[in-house]
MIVO-368232 format. One record per atom (N, C-alpha, C): residue number from 1; residue in three letters; x, y, z. Coordinates in Angstrom, 3 decimals, padded with zeros to 6 digits. Layout:
ATOM  resi  resn         X         Y         Z
ATOM   NUM   ala         X         Y         Z
...
***
This chain:
ATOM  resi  resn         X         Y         Z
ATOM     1   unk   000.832  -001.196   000.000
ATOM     1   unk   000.000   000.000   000.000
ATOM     1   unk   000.869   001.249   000.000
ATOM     2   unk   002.257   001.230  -000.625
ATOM     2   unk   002.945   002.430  -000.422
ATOM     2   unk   003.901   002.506   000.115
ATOM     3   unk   004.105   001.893   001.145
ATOM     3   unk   005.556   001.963   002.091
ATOM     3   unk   006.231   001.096   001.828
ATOM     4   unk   006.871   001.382   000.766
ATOM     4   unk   007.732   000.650  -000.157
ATOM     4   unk   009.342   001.175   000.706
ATOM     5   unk   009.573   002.456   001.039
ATOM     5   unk   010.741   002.694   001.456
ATOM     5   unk   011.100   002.550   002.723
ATOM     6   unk   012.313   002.106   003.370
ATOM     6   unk   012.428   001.269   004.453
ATOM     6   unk   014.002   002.559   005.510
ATOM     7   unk   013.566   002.997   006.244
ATOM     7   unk   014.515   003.945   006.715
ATOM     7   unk   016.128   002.971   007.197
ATOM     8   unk   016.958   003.805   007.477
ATOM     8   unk   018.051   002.819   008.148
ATOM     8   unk   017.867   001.883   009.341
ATOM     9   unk   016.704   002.365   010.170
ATOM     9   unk   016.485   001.410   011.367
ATOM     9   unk   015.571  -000.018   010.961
ATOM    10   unk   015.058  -000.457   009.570
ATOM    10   unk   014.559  -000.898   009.095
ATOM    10   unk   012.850  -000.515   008.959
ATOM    11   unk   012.467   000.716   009.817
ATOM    11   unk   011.092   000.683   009.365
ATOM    11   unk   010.727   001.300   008.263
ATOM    12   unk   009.447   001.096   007.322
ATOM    12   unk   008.988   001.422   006.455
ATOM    12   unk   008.127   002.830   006.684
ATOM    13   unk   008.557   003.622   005.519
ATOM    13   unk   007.768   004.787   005.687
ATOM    13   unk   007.561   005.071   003.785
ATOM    14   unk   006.460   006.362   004.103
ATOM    14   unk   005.619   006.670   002.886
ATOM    14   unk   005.437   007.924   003.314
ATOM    15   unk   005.913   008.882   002.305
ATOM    15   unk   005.967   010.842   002.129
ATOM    15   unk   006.250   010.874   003.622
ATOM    16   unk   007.453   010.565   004.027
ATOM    16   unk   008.170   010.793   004.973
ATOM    16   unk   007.430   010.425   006.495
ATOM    17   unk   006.640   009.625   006.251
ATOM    17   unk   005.656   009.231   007.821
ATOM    17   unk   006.365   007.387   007.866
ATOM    18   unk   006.569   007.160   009.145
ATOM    18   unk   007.169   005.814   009.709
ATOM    18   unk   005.934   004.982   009.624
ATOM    19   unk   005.709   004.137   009.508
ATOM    19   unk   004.516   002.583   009.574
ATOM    19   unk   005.127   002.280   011.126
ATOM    20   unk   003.733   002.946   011.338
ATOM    20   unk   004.405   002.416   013.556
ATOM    20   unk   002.733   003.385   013.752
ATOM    21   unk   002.805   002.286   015.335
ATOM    21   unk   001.547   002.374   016.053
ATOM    21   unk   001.659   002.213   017.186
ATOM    22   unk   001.022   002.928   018.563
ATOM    22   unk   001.325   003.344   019.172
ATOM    22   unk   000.731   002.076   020.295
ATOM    23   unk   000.595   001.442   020.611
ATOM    23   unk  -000.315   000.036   021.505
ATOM    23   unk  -000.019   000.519   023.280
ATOM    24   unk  -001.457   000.451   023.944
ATOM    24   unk  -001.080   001.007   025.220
ATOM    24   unk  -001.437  -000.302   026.288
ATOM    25   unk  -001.106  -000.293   026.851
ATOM    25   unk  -001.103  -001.723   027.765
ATOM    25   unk  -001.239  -001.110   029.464
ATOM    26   unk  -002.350  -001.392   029.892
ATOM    26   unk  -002.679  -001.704   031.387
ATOM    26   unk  -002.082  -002.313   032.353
ATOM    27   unk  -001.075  -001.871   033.378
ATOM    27   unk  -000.207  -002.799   034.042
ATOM    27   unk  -000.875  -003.063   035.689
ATOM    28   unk  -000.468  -004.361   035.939
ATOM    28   unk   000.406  -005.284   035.454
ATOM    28   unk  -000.010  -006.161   034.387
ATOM    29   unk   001.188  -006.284   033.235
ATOM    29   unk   001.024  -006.915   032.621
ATOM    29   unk   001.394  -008.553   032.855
ATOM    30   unk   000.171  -009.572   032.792
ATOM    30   unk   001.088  -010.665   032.566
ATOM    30   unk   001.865  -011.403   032.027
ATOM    31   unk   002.565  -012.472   032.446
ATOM    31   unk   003.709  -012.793   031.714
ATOM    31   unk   003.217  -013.607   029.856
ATOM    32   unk   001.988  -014.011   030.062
ATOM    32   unk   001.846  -014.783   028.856
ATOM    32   unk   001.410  -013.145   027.920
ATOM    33   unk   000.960  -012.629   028.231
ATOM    33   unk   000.632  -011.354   027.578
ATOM    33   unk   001.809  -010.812   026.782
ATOM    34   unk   003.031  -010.480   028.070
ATOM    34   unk   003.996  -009.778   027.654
ATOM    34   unk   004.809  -010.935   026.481
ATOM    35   unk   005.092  -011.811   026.822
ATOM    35   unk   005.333  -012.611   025.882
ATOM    35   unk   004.906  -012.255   024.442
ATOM    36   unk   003.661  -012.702   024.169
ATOM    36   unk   003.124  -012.462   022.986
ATOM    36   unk   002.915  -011.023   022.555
ATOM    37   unk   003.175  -009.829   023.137
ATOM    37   unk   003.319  -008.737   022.848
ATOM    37   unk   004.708  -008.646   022.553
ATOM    38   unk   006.094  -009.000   022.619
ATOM    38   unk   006.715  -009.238   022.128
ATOM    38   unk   006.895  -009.857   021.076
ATOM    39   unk   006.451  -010.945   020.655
ATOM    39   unk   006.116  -011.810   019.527
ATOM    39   unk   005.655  -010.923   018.102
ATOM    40   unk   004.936  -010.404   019.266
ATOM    40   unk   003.947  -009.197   017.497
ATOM    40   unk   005.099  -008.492   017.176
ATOM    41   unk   005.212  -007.590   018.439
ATOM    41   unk   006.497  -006.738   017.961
ATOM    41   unk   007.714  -007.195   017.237
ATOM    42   unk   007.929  -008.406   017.411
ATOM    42   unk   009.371  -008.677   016.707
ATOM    42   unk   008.548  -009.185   015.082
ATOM    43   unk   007.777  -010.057   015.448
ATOM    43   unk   007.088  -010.279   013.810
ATOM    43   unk   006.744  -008.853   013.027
ATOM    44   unk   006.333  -008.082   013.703
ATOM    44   unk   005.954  -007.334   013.075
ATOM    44   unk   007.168  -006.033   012.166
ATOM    45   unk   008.286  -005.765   013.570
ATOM    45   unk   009.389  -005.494   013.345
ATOM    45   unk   010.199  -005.830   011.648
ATOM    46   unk   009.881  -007.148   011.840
ATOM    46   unk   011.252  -008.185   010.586
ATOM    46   unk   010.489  -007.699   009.094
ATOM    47   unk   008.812  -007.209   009.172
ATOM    47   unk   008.504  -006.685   008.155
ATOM    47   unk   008.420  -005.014   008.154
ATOM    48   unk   008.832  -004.381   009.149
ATOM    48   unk   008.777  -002.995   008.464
ATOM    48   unk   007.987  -002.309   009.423
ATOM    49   unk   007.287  -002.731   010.352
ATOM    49   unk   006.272  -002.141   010.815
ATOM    49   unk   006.674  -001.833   012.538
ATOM    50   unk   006.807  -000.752   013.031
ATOM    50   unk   006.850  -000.669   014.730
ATOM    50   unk   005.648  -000.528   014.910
ATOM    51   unk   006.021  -001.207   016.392
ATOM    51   unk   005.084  -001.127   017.080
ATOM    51   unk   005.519  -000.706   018.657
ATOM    52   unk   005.192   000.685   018.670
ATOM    52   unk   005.432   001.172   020.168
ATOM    52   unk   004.431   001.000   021.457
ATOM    53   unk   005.516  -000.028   022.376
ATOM    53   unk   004.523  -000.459   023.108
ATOM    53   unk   004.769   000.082   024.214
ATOM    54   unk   003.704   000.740   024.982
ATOM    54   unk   003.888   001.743   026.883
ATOM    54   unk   002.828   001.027   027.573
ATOM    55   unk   003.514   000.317   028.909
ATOM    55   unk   002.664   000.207   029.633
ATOM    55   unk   002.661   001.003   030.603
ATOM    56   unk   000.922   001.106   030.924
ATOM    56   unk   000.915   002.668   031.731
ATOM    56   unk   000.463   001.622   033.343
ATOM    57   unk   000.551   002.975   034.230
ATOM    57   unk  -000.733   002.907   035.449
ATOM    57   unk  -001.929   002.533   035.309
ATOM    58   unk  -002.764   002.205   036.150
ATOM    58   unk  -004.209   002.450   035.191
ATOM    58   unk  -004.894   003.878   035.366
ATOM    59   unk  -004.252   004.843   036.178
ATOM    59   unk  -004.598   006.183   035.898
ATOM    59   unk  -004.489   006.784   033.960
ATOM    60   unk  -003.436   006.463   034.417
ATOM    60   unk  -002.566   006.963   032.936
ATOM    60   unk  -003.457   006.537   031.676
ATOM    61   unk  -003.395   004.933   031.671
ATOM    61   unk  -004.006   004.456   031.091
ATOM    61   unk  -005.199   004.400   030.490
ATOM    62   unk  -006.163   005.306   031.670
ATOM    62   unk  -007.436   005.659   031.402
ATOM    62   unk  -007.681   006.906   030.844
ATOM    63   unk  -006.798   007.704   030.964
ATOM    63   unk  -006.248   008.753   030.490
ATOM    63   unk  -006.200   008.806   028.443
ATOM    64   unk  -005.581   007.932   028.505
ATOM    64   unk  -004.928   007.437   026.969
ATOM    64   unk  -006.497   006.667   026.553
ATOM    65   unk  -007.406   005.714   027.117
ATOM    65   unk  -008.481   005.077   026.959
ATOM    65   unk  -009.518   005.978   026.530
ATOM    66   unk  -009.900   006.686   027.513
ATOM    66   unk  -011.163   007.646   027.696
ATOM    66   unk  -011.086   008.561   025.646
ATOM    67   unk  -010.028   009.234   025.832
ATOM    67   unk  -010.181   009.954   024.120
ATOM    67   unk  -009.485   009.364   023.124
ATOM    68   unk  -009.534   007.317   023.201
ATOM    68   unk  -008.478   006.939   022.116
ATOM    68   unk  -007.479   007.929   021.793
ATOM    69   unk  -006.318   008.014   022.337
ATOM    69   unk  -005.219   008.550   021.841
ATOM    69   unk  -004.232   007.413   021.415
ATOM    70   unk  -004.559   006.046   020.760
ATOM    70   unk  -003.581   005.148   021.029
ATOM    70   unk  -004.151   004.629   019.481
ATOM    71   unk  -003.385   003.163   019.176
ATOM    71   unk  -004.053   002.913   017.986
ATOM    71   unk  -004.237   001.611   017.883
ATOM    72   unk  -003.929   000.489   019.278
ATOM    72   unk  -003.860  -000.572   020.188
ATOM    72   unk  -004.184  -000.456   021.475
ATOM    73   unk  -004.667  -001.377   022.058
ATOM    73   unk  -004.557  -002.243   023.140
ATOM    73   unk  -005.264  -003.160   023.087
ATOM    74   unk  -004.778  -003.727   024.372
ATOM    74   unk  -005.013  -005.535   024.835
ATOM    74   unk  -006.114  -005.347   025.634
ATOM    75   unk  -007.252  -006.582   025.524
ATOM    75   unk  -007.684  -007.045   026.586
ATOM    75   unk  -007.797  -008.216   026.519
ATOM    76   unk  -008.022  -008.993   027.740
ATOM    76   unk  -007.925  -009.899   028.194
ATOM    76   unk  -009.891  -010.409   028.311
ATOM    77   unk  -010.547  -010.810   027.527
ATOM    77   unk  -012.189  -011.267   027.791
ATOM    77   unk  -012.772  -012.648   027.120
ATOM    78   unk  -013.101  -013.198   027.430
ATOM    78   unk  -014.318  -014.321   027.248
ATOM    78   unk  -015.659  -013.814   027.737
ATOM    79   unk  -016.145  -015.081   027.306
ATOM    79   unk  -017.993  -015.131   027.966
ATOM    79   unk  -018.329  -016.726   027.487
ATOM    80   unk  -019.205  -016.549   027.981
ATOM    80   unk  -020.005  -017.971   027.589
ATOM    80   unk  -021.306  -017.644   026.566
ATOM    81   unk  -021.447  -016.398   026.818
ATOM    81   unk  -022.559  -016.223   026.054
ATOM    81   unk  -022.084  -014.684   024.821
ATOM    82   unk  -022.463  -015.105   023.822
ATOM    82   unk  -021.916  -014.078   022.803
ATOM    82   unk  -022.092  -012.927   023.013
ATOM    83   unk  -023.308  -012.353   023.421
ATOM    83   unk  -023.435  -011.132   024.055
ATOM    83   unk  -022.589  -010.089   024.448
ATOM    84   unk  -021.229  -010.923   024.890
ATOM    84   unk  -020.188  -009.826   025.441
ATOM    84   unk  -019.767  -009.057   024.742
ATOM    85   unk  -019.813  -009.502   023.416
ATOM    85   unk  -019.377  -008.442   022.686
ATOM    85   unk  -020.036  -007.270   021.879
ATOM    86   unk  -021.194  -007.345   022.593
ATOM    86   unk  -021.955  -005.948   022.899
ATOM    86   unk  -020.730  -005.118   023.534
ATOM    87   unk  -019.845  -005.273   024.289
ATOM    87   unk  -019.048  -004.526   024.968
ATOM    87   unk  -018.217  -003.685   024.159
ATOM    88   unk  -017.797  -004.603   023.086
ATOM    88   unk  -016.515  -004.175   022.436
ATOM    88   unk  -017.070  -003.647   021.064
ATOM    89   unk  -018.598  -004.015   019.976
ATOM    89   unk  -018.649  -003.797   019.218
ATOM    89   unk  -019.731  -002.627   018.848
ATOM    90   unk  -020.377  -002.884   019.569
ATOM    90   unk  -021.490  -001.859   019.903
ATOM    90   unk  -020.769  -000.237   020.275
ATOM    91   unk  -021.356   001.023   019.104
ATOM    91   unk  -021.650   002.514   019.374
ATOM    91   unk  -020.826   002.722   020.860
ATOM    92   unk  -022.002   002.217   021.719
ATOM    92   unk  -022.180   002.816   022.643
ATOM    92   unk  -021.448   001.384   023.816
ATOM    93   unk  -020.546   000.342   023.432
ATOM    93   unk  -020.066  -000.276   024.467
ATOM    93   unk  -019.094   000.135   025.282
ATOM    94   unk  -018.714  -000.125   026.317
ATOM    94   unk  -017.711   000.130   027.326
ATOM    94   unk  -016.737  -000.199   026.886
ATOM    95   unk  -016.009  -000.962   026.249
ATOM    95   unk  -014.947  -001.537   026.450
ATOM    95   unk  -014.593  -001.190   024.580
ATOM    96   unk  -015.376  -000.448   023.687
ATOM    96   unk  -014.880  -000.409   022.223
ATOM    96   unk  -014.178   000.924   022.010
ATOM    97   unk  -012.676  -000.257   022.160
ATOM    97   unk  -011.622   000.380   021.594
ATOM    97   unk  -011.181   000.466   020.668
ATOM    98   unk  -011.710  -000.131   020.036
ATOM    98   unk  -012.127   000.216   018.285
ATOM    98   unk  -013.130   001.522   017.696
ATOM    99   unk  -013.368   001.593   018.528
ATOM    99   unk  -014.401   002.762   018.070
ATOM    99   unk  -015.099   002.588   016.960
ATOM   100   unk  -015.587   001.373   017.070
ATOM   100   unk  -016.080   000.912   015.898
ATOM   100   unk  -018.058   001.611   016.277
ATOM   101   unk  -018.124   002.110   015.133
ATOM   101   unk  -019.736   002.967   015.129
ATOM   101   unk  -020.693   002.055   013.956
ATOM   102   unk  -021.226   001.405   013.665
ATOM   102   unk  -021.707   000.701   012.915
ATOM   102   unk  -023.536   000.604   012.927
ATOM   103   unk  -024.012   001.229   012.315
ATOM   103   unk  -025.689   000.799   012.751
ATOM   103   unk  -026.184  -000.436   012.562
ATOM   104   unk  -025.838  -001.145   011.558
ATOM   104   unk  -026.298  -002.672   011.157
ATOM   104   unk  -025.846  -003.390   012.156
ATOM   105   unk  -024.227  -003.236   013.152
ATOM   105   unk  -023.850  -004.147   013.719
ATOM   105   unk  -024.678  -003.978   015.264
ATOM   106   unk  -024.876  -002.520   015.549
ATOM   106   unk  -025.639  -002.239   016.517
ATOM   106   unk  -026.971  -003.208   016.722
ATOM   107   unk  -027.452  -002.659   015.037
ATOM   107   unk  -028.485  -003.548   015.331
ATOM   107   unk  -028.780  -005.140   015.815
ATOM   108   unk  -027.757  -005.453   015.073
ATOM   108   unk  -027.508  -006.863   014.883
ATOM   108   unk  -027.418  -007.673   016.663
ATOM   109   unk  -026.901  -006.670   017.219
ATOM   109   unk  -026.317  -007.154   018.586
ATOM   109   unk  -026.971  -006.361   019.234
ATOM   110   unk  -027.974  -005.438   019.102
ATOM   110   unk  -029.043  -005.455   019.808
ATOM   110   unk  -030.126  -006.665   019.487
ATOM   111   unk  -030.040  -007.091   018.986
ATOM   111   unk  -031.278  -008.342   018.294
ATOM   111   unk  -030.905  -009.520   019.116
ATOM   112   unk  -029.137  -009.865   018.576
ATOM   112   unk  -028.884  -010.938   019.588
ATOM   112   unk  -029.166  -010.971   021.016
ATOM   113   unk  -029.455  -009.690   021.924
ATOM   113   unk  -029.511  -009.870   023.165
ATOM   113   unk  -030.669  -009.999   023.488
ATOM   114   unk  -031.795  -009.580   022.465
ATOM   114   unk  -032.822  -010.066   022.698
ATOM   114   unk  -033.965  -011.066   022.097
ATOM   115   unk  -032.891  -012.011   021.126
ATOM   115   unk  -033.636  -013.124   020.956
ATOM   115   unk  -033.462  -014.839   021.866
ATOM   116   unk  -034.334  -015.202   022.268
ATOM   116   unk  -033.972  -016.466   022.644
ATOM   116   unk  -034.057  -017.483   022.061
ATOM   117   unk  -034.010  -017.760   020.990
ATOM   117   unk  -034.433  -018.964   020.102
ATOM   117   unk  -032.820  -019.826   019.731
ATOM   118   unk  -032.515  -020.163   020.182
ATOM   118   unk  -030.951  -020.889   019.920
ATOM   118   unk  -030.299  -020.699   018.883
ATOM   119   unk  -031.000  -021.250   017.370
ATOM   119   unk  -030.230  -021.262   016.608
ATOM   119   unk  -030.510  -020.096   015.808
ATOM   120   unk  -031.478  -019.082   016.119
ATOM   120   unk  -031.762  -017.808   015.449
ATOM   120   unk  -030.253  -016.488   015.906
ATOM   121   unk  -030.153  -016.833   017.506
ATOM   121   unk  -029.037  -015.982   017.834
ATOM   121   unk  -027.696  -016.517   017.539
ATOM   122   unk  -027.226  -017.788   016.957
ATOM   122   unk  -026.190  -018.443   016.692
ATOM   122   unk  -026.390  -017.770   014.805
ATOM   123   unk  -027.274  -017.197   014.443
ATOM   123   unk  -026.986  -016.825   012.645
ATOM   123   unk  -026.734  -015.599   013.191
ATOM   124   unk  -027.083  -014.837   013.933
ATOM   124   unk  -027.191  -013.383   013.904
ATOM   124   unk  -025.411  -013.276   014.645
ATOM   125   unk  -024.897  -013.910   015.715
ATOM   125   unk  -024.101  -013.660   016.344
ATOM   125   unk  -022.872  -014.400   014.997
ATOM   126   unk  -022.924  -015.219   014.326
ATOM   126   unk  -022.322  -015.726   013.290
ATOM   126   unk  -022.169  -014.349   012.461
ATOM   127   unk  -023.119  -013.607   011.957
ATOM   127   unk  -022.821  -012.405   010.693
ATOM   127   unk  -022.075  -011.452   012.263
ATOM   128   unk  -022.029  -011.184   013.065
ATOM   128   unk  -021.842  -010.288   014.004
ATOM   128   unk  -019.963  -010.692   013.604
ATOM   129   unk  -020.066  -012.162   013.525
ATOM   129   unk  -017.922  -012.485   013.719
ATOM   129   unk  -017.385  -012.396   012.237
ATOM   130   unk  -018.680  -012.522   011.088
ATOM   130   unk  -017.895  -012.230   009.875
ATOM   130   unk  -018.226  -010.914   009.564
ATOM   131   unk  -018.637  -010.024   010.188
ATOM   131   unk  -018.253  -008.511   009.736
ATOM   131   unk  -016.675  -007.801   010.750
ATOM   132   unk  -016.614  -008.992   011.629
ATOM   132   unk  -014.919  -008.485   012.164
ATOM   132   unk  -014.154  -009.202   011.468
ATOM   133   unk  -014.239  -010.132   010.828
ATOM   133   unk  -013.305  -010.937   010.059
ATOM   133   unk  -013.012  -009.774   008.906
ATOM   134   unk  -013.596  -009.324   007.977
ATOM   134   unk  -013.837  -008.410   007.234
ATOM   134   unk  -013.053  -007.180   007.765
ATOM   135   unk  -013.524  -006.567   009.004
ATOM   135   unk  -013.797  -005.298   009.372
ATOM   135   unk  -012.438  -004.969   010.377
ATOM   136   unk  -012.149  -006.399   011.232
ATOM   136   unk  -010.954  -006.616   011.786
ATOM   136   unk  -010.800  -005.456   013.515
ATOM   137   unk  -011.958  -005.368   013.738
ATOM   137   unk  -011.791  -004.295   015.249
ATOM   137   unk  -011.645  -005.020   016.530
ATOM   138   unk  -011.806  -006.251   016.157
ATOM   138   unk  -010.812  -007.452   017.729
ATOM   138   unk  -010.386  -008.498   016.997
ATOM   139   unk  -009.168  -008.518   017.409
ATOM   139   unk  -008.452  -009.571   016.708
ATOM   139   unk  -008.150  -010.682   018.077
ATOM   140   unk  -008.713  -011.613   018.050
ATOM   140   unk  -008.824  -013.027   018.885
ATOM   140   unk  -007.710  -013.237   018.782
ATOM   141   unk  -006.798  -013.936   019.828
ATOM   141   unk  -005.375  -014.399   019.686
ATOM   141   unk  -005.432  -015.409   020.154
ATOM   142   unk  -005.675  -015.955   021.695
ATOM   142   unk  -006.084  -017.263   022.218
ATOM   142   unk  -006.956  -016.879   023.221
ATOM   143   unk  -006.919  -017.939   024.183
ATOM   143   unk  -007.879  -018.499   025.238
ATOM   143   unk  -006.677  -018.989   026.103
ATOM   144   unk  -006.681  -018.432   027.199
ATOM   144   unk  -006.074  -019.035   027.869
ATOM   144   unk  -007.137  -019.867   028.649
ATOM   145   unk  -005.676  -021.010   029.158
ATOM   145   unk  -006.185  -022.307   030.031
ATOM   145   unk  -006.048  -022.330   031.038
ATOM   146   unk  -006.732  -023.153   031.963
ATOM   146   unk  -006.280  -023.235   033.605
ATOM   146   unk  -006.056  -024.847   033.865
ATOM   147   unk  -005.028  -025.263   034.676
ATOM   147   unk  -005.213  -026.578   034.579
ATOM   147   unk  -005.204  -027.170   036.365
ATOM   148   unk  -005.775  -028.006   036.685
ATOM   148   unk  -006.263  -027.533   037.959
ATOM   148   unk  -005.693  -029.553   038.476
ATOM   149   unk  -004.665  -030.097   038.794
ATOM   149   unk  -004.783  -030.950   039.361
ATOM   149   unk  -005.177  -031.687   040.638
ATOM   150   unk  -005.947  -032.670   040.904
ATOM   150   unk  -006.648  -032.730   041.637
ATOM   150   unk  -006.150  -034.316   042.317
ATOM   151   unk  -006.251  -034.384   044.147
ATOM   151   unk  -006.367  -036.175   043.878
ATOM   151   unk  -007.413  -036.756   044.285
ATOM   152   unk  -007.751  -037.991   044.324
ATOM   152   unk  -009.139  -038.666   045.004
ATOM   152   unk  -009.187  -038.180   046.409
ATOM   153   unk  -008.587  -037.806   047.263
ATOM   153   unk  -009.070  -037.498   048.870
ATOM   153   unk  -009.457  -035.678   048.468
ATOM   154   unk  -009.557  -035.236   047.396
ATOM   154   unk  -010.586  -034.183   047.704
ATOM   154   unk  -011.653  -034.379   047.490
ATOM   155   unk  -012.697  -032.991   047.608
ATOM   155   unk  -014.257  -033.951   047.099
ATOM   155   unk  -014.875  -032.532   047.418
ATOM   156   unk  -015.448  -032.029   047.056
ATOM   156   unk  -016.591  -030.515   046.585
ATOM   156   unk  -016.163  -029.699   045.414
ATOM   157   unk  -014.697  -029.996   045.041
ATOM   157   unk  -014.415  -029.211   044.145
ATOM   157   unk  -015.057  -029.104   042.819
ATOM   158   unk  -015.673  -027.849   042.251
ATOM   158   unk  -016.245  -027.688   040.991
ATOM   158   unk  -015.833  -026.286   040.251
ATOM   159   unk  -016.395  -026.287   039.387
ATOM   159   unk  -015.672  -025.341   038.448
ATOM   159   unk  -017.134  -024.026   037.421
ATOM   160   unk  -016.460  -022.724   037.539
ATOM   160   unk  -017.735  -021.680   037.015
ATOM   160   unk  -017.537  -022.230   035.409
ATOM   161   unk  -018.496  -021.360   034.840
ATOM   161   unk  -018.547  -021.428   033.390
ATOM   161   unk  -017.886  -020.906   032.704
ATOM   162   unk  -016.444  -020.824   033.373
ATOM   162   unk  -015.374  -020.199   032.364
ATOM   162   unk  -014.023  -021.173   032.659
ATOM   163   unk  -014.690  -022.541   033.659
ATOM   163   unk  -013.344  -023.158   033.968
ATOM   163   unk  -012.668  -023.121   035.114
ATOM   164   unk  -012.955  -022.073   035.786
ATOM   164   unk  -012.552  -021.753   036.533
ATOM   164   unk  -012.753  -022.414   038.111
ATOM   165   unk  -011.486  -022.727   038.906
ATOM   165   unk  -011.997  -023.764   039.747
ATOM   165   unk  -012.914  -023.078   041.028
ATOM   166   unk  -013.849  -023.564   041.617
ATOM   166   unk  -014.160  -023.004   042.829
ATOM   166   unk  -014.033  -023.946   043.998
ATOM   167   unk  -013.978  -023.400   045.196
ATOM   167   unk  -013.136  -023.779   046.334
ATOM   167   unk  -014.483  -023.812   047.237
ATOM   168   unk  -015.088  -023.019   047.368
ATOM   168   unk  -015.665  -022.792   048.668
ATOM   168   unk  -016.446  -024.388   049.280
ATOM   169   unk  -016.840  -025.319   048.773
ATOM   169   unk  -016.947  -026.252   049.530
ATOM   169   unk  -015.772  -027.481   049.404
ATOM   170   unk  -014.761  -027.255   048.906
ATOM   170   unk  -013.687  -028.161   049.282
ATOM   170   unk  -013.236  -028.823   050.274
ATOM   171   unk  -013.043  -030.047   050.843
ATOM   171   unk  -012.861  -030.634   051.283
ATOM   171   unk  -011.307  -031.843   051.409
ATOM   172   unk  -011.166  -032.438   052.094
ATOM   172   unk  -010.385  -033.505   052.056
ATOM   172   unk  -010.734  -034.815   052.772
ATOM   173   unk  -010.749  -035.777   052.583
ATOM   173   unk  -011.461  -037.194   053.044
ATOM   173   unk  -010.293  -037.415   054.085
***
């Protein structure tokens, strides 16, 4: 798309502007996070592209959040139910740092939250993931895992709907 010319530090630039983006990160960061935020950066690096990464306070941070001044960040979310991403895709969600404004998708995910019919909100929430495939305003990376070993002399232990182990009636025989 243009940034054909590559400065001495190796990044690519076009009518004298660098290919670099500014990614703001919420600390503490964790270690599998920082990891793979490295990963981008160096992949991304070997082709031309920076990526400047600051992790702030979460004062700071909210600071940089509140009037998108950034052109990245991370979060860390699941759900069990598709809905959540009313958060991130929706006008008016909390958490869209994309700033993605869309009326069809609005709509779309206003519909999903209020249909109950199973496989009616599984088509609607389906066009909801191929207009980000397309559109690209959360990019999925993984899922992290929890792995929880256990031996036969415990006994109450169970787990929420994200995996997650719960304790409160645990026991030992």
């Amino acid at each position: 798309a243009g940034w054909t010319e590559v400065g001495a530090d190796g990044v690519r630039t076009k009518d004298g502007q660098r290919l670099s983006a500014r990614w703001i990160a919420w600390t503490p960061v964790p270690d599998d996070r920082a990891a793979l935020a490295n990963a981008i950066q160096s992949d991304l690096a070997a082709i031309g592209f920076e990526v400047v990464r600051e992790v702030l306070e979460p004062g700071a941070y909210n600071e940089q959040y509140g009037p998108k001044t950034f052109d990245l960040t991370d979060w860390g979310f699941s759900g069990v139910d598709p809905d959540f991403l009313r958060n991130h895709l929706h006008t008016d969600g909390f958490q869209n740092a994309s700033q993605v404004s869309d009326p069809a998708i609005d709509a779309l995910l206003e519909q999903g939250v209020s249909v109950t019919d199973t496989a009616e909100r599984a088509k609607i929430y389906q066009e909801v993931q191929q207009w980000n495939g397309e559109h690209v305003a959360i990019v999925p990376l993984y899922s992290p895992s929890l792995i929880t070993a256990v031996s036969d002399r415990i006994t109450g232990l169970t787990y929420d709907l994200y995996g997650r182990p719960l304790f409160y009636n645990v026991s030992l025989n």
